[in-house]
KELUMGU-811516 format. One record per residue (C-alpha): residue in one letter; x, y, z. Coordinates in Angstrom, 3 decimals, m for minus. Layout:
N
<balum r="A" u="X" v="Y" w="Z"/>
...
This chain:
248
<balum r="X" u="117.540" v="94.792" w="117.009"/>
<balum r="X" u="118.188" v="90.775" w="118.405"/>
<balum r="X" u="120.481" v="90.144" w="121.152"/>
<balum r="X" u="123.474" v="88.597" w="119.449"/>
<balum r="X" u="125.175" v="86.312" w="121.609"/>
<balum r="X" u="128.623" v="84.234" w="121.290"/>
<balum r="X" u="128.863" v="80.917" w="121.460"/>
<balum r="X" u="131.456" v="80.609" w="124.248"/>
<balum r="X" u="129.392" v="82.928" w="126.544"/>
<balum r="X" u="126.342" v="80.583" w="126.421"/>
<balum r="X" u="126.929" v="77.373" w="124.902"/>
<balum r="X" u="125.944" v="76.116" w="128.289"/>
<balum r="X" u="122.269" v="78.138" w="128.730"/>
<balum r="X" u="121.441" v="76.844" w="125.015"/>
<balum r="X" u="122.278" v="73.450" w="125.612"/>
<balum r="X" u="120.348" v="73.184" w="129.138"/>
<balum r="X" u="118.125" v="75.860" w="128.817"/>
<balum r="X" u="117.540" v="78.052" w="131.736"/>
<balum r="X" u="115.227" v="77.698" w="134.857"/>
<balum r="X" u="112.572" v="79.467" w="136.309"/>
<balum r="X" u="114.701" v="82.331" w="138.290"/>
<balum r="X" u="111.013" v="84.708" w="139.277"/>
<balum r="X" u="107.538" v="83.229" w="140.408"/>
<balum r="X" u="104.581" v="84.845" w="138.224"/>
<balum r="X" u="101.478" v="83.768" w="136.960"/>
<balum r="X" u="102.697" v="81.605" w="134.389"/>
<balum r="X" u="104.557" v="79.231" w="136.752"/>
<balum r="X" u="101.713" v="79.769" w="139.803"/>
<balum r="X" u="99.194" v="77.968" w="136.840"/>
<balum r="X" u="101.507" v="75.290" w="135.992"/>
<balum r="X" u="102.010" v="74.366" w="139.914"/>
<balum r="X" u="98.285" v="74.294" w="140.105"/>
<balum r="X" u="97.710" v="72.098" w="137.325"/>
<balum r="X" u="100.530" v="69.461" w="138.333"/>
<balum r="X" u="99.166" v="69.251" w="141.849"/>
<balum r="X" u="95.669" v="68.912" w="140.308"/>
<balum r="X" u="96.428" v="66.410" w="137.832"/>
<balum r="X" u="99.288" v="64.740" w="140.156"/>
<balum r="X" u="96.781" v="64.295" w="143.386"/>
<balum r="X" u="97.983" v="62.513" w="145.819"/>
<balum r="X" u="100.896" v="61.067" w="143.719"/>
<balum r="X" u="102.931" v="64.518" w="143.795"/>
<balum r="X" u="102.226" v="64.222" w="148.200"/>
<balum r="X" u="104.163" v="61.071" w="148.235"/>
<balum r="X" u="108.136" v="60.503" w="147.246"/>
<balum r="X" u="108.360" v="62.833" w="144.205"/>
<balum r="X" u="111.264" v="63.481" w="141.592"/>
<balum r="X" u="111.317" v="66.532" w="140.089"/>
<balum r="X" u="113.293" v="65.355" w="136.833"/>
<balum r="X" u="115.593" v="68.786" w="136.031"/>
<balum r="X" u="114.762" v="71.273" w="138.968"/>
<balum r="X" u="117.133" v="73.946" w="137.628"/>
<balum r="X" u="117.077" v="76.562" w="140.757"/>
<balum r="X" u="114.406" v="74.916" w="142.713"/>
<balum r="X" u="111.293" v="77.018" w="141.928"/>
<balum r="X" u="108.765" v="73.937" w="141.414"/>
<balum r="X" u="111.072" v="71.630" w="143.969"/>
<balum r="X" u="110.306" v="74.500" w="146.562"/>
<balum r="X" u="106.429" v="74.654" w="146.280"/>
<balum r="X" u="106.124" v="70.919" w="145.684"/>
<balum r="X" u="108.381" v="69.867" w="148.514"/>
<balum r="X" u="106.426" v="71.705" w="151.198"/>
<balum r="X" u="103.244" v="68.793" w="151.081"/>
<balum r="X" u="105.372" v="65.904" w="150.074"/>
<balum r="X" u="106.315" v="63.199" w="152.083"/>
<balum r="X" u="109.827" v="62.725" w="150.218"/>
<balum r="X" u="111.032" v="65.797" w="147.836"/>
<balum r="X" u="114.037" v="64.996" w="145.378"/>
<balum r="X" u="115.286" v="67.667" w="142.836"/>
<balum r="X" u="117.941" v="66.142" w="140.257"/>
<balum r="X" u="119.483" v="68.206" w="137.704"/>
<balum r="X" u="122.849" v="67.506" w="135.547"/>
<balum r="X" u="124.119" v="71.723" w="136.545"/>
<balum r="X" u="125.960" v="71.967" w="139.849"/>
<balum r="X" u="125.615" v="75.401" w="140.235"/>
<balum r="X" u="121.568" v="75.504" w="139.710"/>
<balum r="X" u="121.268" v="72.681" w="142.636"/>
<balum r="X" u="123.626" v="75.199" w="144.977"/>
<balum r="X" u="120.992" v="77.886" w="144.435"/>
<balum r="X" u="118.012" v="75.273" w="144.776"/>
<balum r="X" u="119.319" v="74.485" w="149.129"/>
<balum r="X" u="115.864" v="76.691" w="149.497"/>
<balum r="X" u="113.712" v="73.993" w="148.800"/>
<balum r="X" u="114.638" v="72.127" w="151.702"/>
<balum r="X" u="114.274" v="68.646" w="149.652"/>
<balum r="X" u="116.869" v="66.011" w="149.009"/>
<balum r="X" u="119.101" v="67.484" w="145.977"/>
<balum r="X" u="121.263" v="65.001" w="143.197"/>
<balum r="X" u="123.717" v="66.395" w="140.954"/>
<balum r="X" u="122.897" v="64.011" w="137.799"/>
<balum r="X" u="121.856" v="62.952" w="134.466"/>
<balum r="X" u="118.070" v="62.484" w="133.548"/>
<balum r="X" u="119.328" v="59.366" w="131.219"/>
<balum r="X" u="120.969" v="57.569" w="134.326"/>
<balum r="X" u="118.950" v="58.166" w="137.354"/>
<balum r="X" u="121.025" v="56.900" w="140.737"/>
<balum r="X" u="117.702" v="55.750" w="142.203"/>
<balum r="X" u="115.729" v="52.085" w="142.672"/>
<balum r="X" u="112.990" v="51.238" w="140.937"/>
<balum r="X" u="109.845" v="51.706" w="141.630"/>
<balum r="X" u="111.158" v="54.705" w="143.879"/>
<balum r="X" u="109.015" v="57.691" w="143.325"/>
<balum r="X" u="105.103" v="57.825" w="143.222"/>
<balum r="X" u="105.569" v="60.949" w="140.758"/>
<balum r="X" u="108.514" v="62.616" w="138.380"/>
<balum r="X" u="107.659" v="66.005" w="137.247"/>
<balum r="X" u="109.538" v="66.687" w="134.044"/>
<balum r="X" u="109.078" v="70.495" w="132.713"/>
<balum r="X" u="110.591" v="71.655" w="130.097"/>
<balum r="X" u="113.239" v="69.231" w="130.068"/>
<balum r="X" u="113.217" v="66.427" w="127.872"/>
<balum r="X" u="114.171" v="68.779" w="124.912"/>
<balum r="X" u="117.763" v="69.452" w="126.108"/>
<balum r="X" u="118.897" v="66.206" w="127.557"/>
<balum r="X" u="121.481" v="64.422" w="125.056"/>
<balum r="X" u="118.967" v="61.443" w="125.042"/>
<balum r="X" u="115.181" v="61.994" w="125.282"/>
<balum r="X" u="114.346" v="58.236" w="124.916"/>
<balum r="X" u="116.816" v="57.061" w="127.676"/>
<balum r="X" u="115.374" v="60.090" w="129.684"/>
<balum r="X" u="111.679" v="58.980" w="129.614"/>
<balum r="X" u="112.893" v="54.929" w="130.004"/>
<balum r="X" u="114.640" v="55.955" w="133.269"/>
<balum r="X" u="111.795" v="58.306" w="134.782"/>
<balum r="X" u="109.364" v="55.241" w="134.172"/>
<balum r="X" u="111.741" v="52.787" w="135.973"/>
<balum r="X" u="111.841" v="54.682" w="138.853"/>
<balum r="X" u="108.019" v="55.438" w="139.241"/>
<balum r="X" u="106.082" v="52.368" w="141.288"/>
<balum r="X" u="103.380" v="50.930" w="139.871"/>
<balum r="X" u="100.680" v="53.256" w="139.734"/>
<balum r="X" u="102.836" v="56.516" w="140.135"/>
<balum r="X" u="102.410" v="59.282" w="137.276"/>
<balum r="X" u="104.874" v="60.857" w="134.946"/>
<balum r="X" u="103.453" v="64.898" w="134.803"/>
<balum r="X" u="105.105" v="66.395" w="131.248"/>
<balum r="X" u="105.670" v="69.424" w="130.209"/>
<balum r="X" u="107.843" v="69.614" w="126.603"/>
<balum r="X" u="107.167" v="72.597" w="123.945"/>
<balum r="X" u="104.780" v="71.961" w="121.075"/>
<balum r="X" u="105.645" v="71.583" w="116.799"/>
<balum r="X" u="102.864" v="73.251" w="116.620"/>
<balum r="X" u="103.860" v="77.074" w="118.443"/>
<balum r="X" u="104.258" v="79.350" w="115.393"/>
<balum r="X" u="107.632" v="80.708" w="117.278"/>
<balum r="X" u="111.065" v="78.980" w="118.563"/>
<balum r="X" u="111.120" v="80.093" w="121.884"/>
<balum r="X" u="114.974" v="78.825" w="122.365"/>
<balum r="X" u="116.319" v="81.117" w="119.017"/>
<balum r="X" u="118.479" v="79.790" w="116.219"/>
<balum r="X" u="122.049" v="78.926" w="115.612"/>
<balum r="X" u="123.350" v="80.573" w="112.869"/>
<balum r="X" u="126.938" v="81.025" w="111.832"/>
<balum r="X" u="128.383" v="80.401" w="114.978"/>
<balum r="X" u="126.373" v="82.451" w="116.898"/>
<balum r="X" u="123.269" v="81.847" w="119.229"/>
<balum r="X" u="120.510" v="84.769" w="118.342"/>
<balum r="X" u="117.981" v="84.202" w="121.484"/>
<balum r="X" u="114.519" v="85.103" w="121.716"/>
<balum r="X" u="111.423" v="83.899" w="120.013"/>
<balum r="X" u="112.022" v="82.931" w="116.324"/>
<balum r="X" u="108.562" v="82.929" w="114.110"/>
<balum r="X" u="107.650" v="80.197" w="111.645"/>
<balum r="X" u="111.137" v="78.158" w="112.683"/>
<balum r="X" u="109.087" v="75.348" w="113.590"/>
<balum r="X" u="107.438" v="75.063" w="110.599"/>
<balum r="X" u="110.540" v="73.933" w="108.793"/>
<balum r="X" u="111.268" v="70.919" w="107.622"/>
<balum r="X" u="113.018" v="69.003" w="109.962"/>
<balum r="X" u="116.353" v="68.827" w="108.805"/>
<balum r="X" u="116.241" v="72.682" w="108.128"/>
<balum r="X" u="114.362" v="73.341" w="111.384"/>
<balum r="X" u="117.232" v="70.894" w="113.430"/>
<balum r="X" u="120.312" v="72.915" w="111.559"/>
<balum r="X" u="118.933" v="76.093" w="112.943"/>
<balum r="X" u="118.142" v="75.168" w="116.530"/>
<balum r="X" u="120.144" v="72.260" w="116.959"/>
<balum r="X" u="120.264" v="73.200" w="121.113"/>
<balum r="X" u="116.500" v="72.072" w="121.195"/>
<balum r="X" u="114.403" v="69.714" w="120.555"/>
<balum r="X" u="110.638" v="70.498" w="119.649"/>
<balum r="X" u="107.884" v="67.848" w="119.719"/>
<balum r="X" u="104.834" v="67.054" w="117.826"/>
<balum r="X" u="101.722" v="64.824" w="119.633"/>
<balum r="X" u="102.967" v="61.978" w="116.731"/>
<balum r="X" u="106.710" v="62.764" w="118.073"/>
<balum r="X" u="105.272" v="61.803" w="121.763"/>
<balum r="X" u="103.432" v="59.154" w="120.850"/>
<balum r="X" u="106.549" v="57.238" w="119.470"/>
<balum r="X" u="108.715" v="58.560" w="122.432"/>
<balum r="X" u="106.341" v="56.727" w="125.107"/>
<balum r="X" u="105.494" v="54.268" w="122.736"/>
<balum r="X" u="106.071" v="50.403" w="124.571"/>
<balum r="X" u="106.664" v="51.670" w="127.973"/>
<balum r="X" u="104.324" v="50.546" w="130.803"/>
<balum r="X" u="102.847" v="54.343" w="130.858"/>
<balum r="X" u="99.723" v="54.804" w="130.085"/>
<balum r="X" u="98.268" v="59.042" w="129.164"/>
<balum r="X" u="94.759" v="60.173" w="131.503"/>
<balum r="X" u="95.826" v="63.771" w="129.902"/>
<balum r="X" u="97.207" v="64.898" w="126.759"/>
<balum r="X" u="96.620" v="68.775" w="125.885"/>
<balum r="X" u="98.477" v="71.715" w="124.943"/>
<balum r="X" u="98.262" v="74.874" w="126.772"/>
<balum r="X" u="99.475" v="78.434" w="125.862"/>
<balum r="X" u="101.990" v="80.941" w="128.227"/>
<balum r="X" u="101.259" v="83.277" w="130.780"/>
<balum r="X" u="102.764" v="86.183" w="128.377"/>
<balum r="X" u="103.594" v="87.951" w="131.939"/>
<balum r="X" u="106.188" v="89.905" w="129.869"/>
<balum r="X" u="103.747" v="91.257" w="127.814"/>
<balum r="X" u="101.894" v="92.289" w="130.747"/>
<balum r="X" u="104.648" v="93.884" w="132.323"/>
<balum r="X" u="104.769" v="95.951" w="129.758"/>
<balum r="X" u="101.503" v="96.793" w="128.883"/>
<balum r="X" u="99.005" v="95.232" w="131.764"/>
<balum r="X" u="96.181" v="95.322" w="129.338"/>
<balum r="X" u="97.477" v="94.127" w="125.864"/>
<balum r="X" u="99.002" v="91.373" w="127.945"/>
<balum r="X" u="96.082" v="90.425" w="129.830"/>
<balum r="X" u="93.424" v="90.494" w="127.199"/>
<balum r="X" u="95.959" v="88.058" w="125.183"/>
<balum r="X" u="96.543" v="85.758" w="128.259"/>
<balum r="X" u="92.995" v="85.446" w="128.048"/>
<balum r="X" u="92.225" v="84.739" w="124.378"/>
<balum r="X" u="94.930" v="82.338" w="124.256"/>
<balum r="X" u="94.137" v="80.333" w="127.330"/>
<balum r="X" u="90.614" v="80.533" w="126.154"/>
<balum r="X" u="91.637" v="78.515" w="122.594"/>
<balum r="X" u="92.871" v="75.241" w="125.396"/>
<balum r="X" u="89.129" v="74.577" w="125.311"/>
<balum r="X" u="89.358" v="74.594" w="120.906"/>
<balum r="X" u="90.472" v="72.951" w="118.220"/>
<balum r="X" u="93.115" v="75.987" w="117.926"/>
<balum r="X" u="95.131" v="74.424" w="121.532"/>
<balum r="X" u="97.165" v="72.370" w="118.409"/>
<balum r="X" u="99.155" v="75.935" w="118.258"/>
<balum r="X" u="99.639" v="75.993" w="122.091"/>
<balum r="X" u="103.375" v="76.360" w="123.636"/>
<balum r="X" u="103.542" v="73.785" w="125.407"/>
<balum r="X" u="102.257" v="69.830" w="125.264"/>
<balum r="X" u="101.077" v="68.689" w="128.927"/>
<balum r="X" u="101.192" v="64.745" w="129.326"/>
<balum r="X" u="99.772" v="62.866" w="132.440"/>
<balum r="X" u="101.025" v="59.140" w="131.858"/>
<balum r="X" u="100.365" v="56.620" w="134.926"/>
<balum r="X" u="102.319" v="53.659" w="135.404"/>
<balum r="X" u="100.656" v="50.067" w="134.863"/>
């Protein structure tokens, strides 16, 4: 049977979502990939755009020459002190930086809960300098399941809804209304006339470490398919969409 949860107990975790609180495998390959595919960039003065509890912001910090985690929650930034980096209690929409600040902003899983994704992306390209990347992760149309639940008659049902995306939009946006889920088009027109400019734009599937926790094998023969589809025509029905836009 679903989890039922009330609306006053967490209108707050729907809204925001809710940050990386354990390091596993999933998280270990998506701190590989953005120092990959962020270089040198992610050594220099980096934002991470929504740090939550400081997971990323930890790791990150410990090669950069400049480390800033921002994030709108007061109480996530209290529990992020570990990362020993420079820590801002604000909104992604109305950054309290320069331009041409930061030589990367790592945004993951963020965009989709801020009250304006436009004004979100505008502000983390103002503050990159010229040649500095934006590193993206945002969940994909394209996932067969809702990994944020539904809202339905006053009452948040959490977990992973199947076939929600699928819905038209105004159906799909009246049952998750707490999240926003993008399509490659829905990116496109996002970025679209801002001096950013994509080297990478894939999909990529989970880490299912849940699974595996509960059965090692299922879990780990399904990690393995699924990553194994990034390289296919089948990535379309990944989790996640991860953009790497550099500055002009």
């Amino acid at each position: 049977m679903a989890v039922v949860y009330k609306p006053s107990d967490l209108q707050k975790a729907a809204q925001r979502g809710e940050p990386s609180y354990v390091w596993r495998a999933g998280q270990e390959r998506r701190l590989a990939m953005i120092r990959e595919h962020g270089a040198e960039n992610v050594r220099g003065k980096l934002l991470v755009n929504g740090c939550g509890v400081g997971e990323y912001l930890a790791r990150l910090a410990t090669d950069a020459e400049l480390a800033v985690g921002l994030d709108i929650e007061l109480p996530r930034l209290l529990n992020a002190k570990k990362s020993n980096a420079h820590l801002v209690c604000a909104a992604g929409e109305h950054l309290p930086f320069r331009s041409k600040e930061f030589t990367a902003v790592l945004s993951n899983e963020v965009i989709e809960h801020v009250e304006d994704d436009r004004l979100a992306i505008k502000e983390s390209s103002r503050s990159l300098k010229t040649g500095g990347v934006f590193i993206l992760f945002c969940p994909n149309r394209g996932y067969p399941f809702e990994t944020h639940g539904v809202y339905w008659r006053g009452r948040y049902y959490f977990g992973n809804k199947l076939f929600v995306n699928y819905l038209p939009c105004g159906l799909r946006d009246r049952l998750a209304p707490h999240v926003r889920v993008y399509s490659r088009r829905d990116l496109h027109k996002l970025f679209n006339g801002l001096p950013l400019i994509a080297e990478l734009k894939t999909t990529i599937f989970g880490a299912y470490d849940n699974i595996i926790e509960k059965s090692s094998f299922i879990g780990k023969v399904l990690r393995a398919i699924l990553q194994f589809l990034e390289a296919t025509p089948l990535k379309r029905l990944g989790l996640s969409h991860f953009w790497v836009l550099r500055k002009e």
